[in-house]
Residue frames as qw, qx, qy, qz and C-alpha x, y, z in Angstrom:
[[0.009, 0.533, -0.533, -0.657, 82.96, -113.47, -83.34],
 [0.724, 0.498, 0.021, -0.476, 81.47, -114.38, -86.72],
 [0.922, 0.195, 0.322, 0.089, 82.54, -116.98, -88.94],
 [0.581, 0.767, 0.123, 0.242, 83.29, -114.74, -91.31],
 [0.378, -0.871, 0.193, -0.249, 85.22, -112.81, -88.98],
 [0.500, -0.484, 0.688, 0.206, 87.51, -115.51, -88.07],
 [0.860, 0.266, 0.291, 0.324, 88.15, -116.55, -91.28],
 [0.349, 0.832, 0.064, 0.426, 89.19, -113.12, -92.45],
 [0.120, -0.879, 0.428, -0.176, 91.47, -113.06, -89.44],
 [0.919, -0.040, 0.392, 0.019, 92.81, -116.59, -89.76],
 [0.649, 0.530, 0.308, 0.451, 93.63, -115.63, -93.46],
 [0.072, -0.940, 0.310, -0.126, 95.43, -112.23, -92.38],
 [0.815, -0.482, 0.317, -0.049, 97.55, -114.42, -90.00],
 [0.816, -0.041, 0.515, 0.259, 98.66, -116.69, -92.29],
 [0.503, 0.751, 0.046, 0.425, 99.25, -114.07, -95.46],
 [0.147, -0.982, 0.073, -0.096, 101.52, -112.49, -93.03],
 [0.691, -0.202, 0.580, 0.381, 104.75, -114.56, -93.40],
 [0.589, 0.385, 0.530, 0.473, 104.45, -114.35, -97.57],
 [0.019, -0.980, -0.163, -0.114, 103.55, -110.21, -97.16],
 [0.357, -0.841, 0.299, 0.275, 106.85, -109.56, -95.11],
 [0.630, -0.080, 0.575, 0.515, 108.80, -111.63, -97.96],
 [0.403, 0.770, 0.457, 0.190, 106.86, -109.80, -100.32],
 [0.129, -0.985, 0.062, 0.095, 108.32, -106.51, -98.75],
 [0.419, -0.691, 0.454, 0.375, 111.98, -107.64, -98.46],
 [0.599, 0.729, -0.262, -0.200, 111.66, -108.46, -102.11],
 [0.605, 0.682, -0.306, 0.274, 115.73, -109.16, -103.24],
 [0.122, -0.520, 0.637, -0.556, 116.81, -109.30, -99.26],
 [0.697, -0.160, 0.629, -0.304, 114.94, -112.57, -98.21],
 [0.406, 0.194, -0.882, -0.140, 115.77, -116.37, -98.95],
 [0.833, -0.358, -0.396, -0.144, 113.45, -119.10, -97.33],
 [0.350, -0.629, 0.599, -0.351, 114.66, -119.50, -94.08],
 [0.296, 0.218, -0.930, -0.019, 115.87, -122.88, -92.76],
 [0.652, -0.267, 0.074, -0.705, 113.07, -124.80, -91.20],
 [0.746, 0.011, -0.630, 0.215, 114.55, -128.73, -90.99],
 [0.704, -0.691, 0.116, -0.116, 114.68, -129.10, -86.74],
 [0.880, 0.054, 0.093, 0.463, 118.29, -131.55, -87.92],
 [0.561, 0.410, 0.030, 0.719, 119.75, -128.68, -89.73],
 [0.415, -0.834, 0.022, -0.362, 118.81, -125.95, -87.01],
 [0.718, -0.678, 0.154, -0.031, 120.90, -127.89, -84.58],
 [0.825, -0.108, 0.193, 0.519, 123.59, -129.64, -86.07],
 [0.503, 0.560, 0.143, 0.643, 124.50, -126.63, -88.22],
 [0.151, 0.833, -0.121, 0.519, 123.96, -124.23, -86.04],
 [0.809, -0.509, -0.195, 0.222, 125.73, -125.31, -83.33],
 [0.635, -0.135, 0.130, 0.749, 129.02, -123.66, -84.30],
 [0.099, -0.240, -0.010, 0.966, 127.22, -121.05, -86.36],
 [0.517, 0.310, 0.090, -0.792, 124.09, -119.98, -88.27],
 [0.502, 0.173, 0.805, 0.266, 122.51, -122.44, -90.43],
 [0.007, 0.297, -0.204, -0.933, 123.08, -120.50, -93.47],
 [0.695, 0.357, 0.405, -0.474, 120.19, -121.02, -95.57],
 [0.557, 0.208, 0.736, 0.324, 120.55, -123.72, -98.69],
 [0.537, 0.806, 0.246, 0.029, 119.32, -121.21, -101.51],
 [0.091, -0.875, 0.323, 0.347, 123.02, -119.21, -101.14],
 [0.009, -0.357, 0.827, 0.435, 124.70, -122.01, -103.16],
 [0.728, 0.187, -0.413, -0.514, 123.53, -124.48, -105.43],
 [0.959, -0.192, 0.121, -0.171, 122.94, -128.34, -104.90],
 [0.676, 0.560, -0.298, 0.377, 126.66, -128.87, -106.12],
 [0.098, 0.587, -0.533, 0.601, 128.30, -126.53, -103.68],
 [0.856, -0.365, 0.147, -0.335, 125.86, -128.58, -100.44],
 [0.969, 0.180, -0.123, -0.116, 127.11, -131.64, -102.08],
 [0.420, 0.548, -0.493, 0.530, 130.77, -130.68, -101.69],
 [0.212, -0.470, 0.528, -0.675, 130.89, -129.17, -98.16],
 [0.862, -0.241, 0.213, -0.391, 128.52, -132.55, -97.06],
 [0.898, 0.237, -0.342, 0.143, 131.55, -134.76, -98.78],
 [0.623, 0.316, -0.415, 0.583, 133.70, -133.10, -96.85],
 [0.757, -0.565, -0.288, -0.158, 132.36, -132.88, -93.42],
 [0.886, -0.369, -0.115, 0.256, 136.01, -134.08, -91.90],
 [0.341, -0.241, 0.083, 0.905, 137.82, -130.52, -92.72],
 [0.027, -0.822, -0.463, -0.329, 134.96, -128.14, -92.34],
 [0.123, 0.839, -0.107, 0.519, 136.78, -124.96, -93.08],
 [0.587, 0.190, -0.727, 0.300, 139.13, -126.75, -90.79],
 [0.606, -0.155, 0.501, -0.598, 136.87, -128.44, -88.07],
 [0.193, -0.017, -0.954, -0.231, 135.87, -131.87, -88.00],
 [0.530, 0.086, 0.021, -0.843, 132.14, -131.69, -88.83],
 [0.214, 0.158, -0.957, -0.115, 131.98, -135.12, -89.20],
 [0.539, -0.196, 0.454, -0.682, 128.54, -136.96, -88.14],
 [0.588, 0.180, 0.738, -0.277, 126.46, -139.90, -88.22],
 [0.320, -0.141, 0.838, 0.420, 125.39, -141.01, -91.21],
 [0.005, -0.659, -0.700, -0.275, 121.69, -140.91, -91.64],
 [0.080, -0.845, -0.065, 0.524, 122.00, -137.14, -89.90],
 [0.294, -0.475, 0.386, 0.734, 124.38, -136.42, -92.49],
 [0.178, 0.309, 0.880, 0.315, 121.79, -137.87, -94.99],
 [0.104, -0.694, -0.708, 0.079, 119.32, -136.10, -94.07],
 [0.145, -0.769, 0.159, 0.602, 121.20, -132.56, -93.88],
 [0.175, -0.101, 0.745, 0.636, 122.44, -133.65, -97.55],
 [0.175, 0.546, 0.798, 0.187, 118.92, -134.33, -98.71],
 [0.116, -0.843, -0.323, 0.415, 117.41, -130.61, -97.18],
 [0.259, -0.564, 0.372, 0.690, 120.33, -128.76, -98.78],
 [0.149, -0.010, 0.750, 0.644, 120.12, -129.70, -102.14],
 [0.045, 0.681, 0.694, 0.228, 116.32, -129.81, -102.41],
 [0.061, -0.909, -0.335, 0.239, 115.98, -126.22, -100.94],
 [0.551, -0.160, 0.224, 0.788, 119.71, -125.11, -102.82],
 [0.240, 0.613, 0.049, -0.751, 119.51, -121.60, -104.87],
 [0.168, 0.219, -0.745, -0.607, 119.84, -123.55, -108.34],
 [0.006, 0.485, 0.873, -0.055, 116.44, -125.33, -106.88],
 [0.081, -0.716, -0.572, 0.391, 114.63, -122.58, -105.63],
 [0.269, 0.298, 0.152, 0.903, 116.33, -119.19, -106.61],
 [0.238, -0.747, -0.620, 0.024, 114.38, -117.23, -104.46],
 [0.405, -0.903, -0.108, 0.100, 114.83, -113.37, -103.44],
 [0.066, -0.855, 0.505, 0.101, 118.46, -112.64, -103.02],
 [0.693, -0.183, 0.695, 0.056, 119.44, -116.19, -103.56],
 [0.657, 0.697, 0.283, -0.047, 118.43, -115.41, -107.46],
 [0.155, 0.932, -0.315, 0.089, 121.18, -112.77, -107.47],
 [0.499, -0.590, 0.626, 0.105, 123.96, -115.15, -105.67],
 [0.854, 0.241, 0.458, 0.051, 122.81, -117.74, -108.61],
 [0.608, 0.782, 0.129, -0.045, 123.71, -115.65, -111.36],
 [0.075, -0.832, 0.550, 0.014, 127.35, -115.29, -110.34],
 [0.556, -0.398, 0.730, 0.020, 128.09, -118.87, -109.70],
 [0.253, 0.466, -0.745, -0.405, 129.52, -120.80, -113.10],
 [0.823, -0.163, -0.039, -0.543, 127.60, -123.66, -113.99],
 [0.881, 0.112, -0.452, 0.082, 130.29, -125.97, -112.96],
 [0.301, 0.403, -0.685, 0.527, 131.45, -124.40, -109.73],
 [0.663, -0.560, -0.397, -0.298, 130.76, -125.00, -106.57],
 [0.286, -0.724, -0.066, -0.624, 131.00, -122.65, -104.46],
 [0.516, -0.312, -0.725, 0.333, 131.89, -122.88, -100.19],
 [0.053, -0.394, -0.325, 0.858, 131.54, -119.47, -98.95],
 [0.227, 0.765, 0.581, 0.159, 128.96, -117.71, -99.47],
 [0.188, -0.851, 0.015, 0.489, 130.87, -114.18, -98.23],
 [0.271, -0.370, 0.480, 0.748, 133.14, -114.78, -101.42],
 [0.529, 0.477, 0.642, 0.284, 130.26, -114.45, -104.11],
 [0.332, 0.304, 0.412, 0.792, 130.08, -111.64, -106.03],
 [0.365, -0.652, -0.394, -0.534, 126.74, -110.39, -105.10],
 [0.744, -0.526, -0.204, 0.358, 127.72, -110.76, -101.27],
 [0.526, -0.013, 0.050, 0.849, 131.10, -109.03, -101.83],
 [0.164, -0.546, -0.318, -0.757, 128.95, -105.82, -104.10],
 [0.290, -0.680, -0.351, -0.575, 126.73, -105.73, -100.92],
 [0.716, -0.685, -0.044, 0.131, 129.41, -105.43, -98.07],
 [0.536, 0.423, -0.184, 0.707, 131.92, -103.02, -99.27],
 [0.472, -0.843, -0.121, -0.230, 131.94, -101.44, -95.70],
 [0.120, 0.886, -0.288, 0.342, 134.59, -100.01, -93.77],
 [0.721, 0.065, -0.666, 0.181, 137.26, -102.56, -92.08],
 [0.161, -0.274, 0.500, -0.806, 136.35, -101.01, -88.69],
 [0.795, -0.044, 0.021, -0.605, 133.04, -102.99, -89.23],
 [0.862, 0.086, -0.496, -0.060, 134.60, -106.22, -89.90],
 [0.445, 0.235, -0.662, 0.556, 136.84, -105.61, -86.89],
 [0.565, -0.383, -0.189, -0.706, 133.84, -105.07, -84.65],
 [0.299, -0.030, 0.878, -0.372, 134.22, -107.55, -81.37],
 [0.552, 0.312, 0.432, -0.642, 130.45, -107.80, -82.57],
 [0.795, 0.410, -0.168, -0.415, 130.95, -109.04, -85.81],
 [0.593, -0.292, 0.713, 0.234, 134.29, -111.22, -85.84],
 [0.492, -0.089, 0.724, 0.476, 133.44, -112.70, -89.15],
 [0.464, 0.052, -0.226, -0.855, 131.84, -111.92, -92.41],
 [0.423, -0.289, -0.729, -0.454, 129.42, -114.83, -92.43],
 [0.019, -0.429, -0.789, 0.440, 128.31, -113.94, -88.94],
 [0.140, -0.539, -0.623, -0.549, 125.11, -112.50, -90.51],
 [0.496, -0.701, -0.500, 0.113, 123.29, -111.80, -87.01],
 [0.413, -0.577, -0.449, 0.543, 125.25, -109.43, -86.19],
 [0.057, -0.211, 0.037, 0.975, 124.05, -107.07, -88.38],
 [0.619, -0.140, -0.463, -0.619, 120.87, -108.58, -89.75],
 [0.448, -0.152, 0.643, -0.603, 118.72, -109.44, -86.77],
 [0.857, 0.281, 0.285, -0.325, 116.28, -111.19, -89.09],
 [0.143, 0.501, -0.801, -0.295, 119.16, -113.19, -90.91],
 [0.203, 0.048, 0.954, -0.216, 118.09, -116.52, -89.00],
 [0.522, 0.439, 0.620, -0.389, 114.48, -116.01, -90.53],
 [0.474, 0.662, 0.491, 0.309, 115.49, -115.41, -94.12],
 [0.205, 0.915, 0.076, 0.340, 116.16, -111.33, -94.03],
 [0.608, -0.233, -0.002, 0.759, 118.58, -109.38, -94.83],
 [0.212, 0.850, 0.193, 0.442, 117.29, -106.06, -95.60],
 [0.463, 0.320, -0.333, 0.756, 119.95, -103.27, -94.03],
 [0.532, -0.595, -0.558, 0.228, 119.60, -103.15, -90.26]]
């Protein structure tokens, strides 16, 4: 194979991540990519991705750790650092990316926000029939996955 050749399939490769975001347009948020916040978040459930709220709404739900949406979520300090830091720097009032633009525009500039199922934009795009929410398969709204396979990578375009 030619130089040229493998560059020009090197550079496919790698434009193929930023293409599929391209496609899902208004349905994709950065995905979570921190190895810390992969595990410790999702241990219980997805690790939703930091653009849905702002650096405010992180800040909150990381003060309050020891009645998480009643669970003690409590950890370690410099983990908890470090999950604090990620959040906020990748939050939607940082980034705004994709659908995460549209969750921004609802949220007052002085709230902050814990659910992400109760925003506005969320709500608008899951008026669906209460047979779906009762679904063994779904259980909750914020389990995502079980209707957007590609939640965990950022997309939500309608499975």
């Amino acid at each position: 194979m030619t130089m040229i050749l493998r560059t020009l399939l090197l550079a496919t490769l790698l434009a193929l991540p930023f293409a599929s975001a391209a496609r899902a347009g208004d349905d994709w948020v950065p995905p979570v990519t921190d190895p810390l916040v992969k595990k410790e978040c999702g241990t219980c459930h997805m690790a939703f991705q930091p653009a849905f709220l702002p650096a405010r709404s992180w800040n909150k739900m990381m003060d309050t750790l020891a009645d998480h949406f009643g669970e003690d979520a409590s950890l370690p300090a410099d983990k908890a650092a470090a999950i604090r830091a990620y959040l906020t720097q990748n939050a939607g009032d940082v980034v705004g990316q994709g659908r995460a633009r549209k969750y921004m525009r609802h949220v007052a500039g002085g709230d902050a926000p814990q659910r992400i199922t109760e925003n506005p934009d969320f709500i608008r795009k899951h008026q669906l029939p209460e047979r779906v929410w009762k679904d063994p398969k779904v259980v909750t709204k914020s389990n995502c996955p079980a209707c957007h396979v590609g939640a965990d990578r950022g997309f939500y375009e309608d499975d």
